[in-house]
N, C-alpha and C positions, 0 to 999 in steps of 0.2 A: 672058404670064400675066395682063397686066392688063385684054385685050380679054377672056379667060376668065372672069376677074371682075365686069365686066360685064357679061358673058351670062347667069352664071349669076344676079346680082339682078336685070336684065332680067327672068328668066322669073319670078324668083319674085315682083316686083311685077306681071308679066301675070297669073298666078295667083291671086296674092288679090284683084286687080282684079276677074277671071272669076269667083270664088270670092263676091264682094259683089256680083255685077249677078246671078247664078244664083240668090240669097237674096234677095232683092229680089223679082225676078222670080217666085220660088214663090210667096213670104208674099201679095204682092197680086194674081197674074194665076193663081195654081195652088192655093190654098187650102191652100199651104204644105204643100205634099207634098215630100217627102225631109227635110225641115229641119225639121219635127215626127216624132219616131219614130213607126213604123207597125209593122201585123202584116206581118211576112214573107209568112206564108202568105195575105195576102189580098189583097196587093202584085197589081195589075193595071199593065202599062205601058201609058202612054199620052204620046202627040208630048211635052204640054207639060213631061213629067218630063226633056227627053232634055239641056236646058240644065244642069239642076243634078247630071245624072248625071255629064257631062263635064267638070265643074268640079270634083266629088269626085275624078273617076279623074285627071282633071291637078293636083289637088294631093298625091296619095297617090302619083302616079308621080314630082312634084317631090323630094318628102320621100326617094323611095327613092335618087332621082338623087344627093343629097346626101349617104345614107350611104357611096353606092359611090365618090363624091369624095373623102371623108372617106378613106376607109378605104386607097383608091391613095393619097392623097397621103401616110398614115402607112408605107405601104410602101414609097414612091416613098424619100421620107425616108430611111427606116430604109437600104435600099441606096444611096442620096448619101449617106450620111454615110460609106460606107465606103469610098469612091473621091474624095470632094471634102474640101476643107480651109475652105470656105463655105459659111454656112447659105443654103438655099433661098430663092429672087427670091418673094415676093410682094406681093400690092397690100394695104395697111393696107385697102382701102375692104371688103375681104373681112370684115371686122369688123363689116359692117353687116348678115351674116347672123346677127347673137347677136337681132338682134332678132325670128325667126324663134321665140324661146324665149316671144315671148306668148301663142304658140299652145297654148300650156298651159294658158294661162285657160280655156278652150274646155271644156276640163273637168269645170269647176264647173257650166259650161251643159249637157254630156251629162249629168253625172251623175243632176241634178235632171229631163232630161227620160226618160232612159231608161236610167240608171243604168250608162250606158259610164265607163270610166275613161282609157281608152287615152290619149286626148290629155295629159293629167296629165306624158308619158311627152317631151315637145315641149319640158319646161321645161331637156332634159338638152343644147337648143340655146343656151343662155345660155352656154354654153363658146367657141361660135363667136365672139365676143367678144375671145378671146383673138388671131385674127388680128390684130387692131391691132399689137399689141404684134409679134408676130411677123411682122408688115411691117415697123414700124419698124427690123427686126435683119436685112433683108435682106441676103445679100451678106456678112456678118461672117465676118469671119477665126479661124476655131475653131482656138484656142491653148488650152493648158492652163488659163490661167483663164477663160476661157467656160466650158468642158467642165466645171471645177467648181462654178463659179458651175450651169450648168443642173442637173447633178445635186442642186448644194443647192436647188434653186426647185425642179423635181420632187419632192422628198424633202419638202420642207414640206408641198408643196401638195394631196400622196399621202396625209401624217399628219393634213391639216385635214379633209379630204375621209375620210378612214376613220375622225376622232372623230366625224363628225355620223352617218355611217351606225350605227357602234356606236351612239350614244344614241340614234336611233331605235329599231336594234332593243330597247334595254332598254326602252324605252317601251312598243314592242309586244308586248316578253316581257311587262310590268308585267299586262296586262290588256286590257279594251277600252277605247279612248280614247275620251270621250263617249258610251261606252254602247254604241258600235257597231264591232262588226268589221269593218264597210266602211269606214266611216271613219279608223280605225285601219291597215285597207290602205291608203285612199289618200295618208293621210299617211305612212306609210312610201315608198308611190310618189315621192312629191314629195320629201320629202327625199333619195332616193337621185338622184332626178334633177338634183337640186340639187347634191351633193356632186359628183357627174361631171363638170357643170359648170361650176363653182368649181376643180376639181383641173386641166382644162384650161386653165379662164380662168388660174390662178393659178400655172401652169407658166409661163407667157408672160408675164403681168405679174411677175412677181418675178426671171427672167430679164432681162428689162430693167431692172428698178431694182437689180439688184445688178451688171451692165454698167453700166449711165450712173454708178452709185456711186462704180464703179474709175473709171471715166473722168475723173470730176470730182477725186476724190483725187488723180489721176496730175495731171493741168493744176496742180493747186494747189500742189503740189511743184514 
């Protein structure tokens, strides 16, 4: 699991390495073709575009790599828990994919140059964060008070993450926020991507601090 780990930051520090020499590369040898929005329809290919094209398509192939990781490992999960009596081996260094969530900012840069949102949508990798925590608990012995301790951490972290989504939307029911409906979307976006999040990050960190809790309690007895 841990050579896994890092393979998988491997690529994804090859990626936005390729990702900033591709941008580079436009802005001063290409007249910043791909990385200024353009008319589709008037889109001619040519050689020098073919760097920053393959730098898009391997970091949009990365991104998808990561939800189909994401999604076996929830599954993977979901059936271990029903045959094992310990939580799943992984590397804490996996934690250093939450910083994948800055790709959010990116954002703020499509929006103003051609009013994309979609990246907005990156900041719902801030959740990936929570692997630390849930390295740290490799290996645990899932006894009855894990099992309730996680249901309580889940259970908070569901209720924090579903108050921000609600006041969002009351925000967005309110009207338009700054005058403008788009903005008003994309601060909806962000918040909910935010809440997602926070609900994973805060499954895993509150899971550990109410284990090490018991733990310390029990020692001090």
């Amino acid at each position: 699991m841990k050579k896994k780990a890092k393979t998988v930051i491997l690529i994804g520090v090859v990626c936005a390495v390729f990702m900033a020499v591709s941008t580079w590369y436009a802005v001063v040898y290409n007249d910043a073709r791909l990385v200024v929005p353009m008319n589709a329809d008037e889109y001619v290919f040519r050689i020098q575009d073919l760097p920053m094209i393959l730098s898009i398509a391997s970091l949009l192939l990365y991104v998808c790599y990561l939800f189909v990781l994401l999604f076996q490992e929830i599954i993977k999960n979901k059936k271990r828990e029903l045959s094992v009596q310990t939580t799943r081996k992984i590397s804490p260094r996996l934690g250093f994919l939450g910083f994948l969530g800055f790709l959010g900012f990116l954002g703020f840069w499509s929006y103003g140059e051609g009013k994309g949102i979609s990246p907005f949508l990156y900041f719902v990798f801030f959740g990936f964060f929570g692997f630390f925590f849930e390295g740290k608990m490799s290996g645990t012995f899932m006894d009855e008070r894990y099992r309730e301790n996680r249901a309580k951490a889940r259970l908070k972290a569901n209720g924090i993450a579903i108050d921000i989504i609600f006041i969002a939307l009351l925000a967005v029911g309110s009207g338009k926020f700054a005058g403008s409906l788009e903005i008003t979307l994309i601060a909806f976006v962000i918040a909910a991507a935010f809440a997602i999040a926070l609900s994973v990050f805060l499954g895993e960190y509150l899971l550990y601090r109410y284990d090490h809790d018991d733990q310390t309690e029990e020692s001090e007895e």
